[in-house]
MDAnalysis code that builds the backbone (N, CA, C; Angstrom):
import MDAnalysis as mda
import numpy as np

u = mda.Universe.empty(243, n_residues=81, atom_resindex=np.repeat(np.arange(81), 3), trajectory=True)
u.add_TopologyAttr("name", ["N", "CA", "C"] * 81)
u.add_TopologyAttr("resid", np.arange(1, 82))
u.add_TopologyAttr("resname", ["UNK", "UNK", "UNK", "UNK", "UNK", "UNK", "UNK", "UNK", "UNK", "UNK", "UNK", "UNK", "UNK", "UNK", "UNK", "UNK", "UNK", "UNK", "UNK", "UNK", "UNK", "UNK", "UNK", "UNK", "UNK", "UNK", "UNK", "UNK", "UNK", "UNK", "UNK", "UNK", "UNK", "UNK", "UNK", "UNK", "UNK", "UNK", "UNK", "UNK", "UNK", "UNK", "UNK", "UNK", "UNK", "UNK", "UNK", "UNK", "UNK", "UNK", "UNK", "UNK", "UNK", "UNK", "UNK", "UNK", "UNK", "UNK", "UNK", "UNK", "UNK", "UNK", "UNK", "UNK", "UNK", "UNK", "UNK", "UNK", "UNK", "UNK", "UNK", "UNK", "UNK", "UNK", "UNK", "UNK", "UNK", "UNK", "UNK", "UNK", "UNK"])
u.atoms.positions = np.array([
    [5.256, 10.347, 9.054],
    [4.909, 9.030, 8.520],
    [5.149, 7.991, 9.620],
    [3.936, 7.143, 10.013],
    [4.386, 6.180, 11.186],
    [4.759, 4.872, 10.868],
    [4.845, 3.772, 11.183],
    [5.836, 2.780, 11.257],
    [4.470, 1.902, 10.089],
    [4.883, 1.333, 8.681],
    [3.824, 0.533, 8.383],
    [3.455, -0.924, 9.040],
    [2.089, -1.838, 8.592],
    [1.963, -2.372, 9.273],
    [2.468, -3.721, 8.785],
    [2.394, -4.902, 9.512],
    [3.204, -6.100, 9.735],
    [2.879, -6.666, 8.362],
    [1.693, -6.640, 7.296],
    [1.619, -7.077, 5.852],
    [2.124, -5.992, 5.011],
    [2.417, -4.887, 5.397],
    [2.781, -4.100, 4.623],
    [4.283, -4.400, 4.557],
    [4.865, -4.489, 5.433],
    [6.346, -5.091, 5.634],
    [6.843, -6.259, 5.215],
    [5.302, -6.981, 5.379],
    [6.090, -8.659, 4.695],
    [5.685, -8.676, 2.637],
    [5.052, -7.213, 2.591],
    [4.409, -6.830, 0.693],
    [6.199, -6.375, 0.772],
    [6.609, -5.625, 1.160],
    [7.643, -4.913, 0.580],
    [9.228, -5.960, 0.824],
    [9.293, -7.133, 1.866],
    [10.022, -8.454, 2.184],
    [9.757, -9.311, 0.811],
    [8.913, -9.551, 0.425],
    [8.619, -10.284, -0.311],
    [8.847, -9.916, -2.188],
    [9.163, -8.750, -2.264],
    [9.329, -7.628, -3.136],
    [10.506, -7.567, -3.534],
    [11.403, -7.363, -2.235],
    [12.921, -7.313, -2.275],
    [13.370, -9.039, -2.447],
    [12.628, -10.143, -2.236],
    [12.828, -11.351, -2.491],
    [12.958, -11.856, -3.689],
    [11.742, -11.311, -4.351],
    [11.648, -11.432, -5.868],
    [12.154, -10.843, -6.481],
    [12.642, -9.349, -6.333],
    [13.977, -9.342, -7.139],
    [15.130, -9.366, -7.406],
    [15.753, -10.397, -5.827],
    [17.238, -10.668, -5.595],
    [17.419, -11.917, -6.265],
    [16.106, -12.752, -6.302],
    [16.155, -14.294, -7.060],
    [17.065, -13.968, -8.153],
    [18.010, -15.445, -8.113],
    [18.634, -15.538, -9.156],
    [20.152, -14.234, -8.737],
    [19.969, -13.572, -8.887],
    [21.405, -12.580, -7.990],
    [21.551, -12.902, -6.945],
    [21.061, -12.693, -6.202],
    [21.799, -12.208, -4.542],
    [20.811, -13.630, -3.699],
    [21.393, -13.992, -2.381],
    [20.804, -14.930, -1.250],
    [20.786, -14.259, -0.414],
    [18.817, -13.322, 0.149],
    [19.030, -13.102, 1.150],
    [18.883, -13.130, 2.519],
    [19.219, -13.268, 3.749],
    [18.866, -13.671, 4.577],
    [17.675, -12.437, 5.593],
    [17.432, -13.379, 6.179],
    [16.446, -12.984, 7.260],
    [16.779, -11.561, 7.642],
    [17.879, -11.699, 8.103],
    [18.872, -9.887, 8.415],
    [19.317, -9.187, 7.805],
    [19.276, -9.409, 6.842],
    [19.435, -8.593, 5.381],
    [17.819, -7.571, 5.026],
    [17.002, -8.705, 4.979],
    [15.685, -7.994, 5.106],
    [15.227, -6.762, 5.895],
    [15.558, -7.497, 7.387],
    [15.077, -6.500, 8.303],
    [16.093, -5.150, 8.510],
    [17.534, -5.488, 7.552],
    [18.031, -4.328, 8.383],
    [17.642, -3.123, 7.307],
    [17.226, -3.953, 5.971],
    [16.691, -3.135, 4.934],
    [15.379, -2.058, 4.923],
    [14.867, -3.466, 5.828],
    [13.320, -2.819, 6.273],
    [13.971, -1.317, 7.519],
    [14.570, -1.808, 8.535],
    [14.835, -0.552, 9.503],
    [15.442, 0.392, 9.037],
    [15.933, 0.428, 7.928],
    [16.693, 1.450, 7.347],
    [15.721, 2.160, 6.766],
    [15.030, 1.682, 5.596],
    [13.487, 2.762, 4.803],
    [12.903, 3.337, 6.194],
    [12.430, 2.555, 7.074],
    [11.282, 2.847, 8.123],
    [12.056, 2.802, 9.469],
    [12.405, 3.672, 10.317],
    [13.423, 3.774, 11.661],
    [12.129, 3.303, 12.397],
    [11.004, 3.645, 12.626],
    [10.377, 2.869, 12.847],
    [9.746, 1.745, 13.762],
    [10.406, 0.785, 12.963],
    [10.364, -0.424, 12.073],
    [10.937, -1.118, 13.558],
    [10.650, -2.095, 14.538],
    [11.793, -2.773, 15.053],
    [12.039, -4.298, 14.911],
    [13.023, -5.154, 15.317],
    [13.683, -6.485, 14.936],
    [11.729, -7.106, 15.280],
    [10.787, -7.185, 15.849],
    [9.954, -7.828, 16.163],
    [9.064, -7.742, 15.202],
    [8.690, -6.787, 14.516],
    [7.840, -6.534, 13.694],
    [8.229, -7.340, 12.132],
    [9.714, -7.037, 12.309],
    [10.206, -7.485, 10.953],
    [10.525, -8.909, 11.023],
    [10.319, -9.938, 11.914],
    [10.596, -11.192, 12.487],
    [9.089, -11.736, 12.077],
    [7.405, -10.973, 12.478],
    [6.889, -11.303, 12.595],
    [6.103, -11.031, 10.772],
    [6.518, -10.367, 10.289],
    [6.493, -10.254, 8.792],
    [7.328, -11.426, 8.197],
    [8.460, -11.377, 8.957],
    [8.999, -12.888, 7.896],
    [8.407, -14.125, 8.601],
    [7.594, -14.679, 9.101],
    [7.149, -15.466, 9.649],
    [5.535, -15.538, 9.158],
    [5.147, -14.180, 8.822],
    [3.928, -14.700, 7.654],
    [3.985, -14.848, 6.383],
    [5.168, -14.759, 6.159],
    [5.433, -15.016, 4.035],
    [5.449, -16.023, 4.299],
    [6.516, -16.747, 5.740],
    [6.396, -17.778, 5.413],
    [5.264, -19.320, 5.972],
    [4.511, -18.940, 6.753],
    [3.101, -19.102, 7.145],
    [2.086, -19.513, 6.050],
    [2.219, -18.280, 5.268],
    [1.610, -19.017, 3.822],
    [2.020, -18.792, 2.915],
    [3.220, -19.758, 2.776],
    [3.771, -19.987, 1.581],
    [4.276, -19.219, 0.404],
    [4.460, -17.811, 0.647],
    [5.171, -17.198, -0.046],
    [6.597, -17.315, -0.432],
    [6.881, -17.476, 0.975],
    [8.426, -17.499, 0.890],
    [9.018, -18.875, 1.313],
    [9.946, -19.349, 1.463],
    [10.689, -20.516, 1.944],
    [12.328, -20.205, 2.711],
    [12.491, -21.273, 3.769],
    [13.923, -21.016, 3.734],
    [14.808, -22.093, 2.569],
    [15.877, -21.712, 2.441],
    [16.555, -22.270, 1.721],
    [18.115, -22.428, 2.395],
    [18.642, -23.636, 2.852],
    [19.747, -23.733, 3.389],
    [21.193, -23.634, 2.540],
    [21.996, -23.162, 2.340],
    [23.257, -23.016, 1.289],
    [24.311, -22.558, 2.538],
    [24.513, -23.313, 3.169],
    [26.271, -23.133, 3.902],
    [25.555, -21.747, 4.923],
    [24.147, -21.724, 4.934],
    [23.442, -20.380, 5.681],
    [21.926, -20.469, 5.652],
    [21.103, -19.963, 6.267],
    [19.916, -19.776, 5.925],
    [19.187, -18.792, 5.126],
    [18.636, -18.828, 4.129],
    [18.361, -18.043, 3.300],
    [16.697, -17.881, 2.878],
    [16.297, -16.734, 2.613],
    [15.012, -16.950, 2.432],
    [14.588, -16.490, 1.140],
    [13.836, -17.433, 0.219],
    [13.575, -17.665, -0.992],
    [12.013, -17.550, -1.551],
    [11.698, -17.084, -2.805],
    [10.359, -17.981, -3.231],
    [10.133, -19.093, -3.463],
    [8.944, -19.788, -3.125],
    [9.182, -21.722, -3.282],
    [9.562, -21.778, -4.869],
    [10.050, -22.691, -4.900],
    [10.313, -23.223, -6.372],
    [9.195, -24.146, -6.670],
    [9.002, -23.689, -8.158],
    [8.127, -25.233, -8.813],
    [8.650, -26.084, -8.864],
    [7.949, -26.895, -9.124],
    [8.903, -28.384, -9.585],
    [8.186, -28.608, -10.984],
    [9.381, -29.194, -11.697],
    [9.374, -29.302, -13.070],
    [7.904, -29.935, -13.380],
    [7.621, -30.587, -12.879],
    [6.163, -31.296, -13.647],
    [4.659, -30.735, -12.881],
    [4.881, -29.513, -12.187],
    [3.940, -28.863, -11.838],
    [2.834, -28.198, -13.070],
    [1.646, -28.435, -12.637],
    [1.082, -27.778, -13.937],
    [0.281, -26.508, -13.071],
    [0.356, -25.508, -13.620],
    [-0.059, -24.576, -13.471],
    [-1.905, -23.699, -13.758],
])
């Protein structure tokens, strides 16, 4: 099995995002060491350049808390959908 590719990494980043919301804050290196662990693979560039297209378009956000953290955007209350 060879190394997947840079949207496939930021489908499965974005995956582990949505279901730490609300539990866990996780960071940038949390991701990737998650990602190098499933996929050996996998290296710090690829997984840098996956978190840099969630957040490119708007999937993801950082979120600052005493750290940098990377989040789904939040709505805002009077957003209509």
């Amino acid at each position: 099995m060879g190394a997947p590719s840079i949207d496939e990494i930021a489908e499965e980043m974005y995956q582990m995002v949505a279901d730490s919301m609300g539990k866990k804050n996780l960071k940038s290196g949390d991701l990737s060491k998650a990602i190098q662990k499933k996929y050996p693979d996998v290296d710090r560039k690829m997984c840098k350049l996956a978190i840099r297209q969630l957040m490119d378009n708007g999937r993801c956000v950082y979120a600052y808390f005493g750290g940098s953290y990377i989040q789904l955007p939040h709505k805002e209350g009077a957003a209509n959908d």
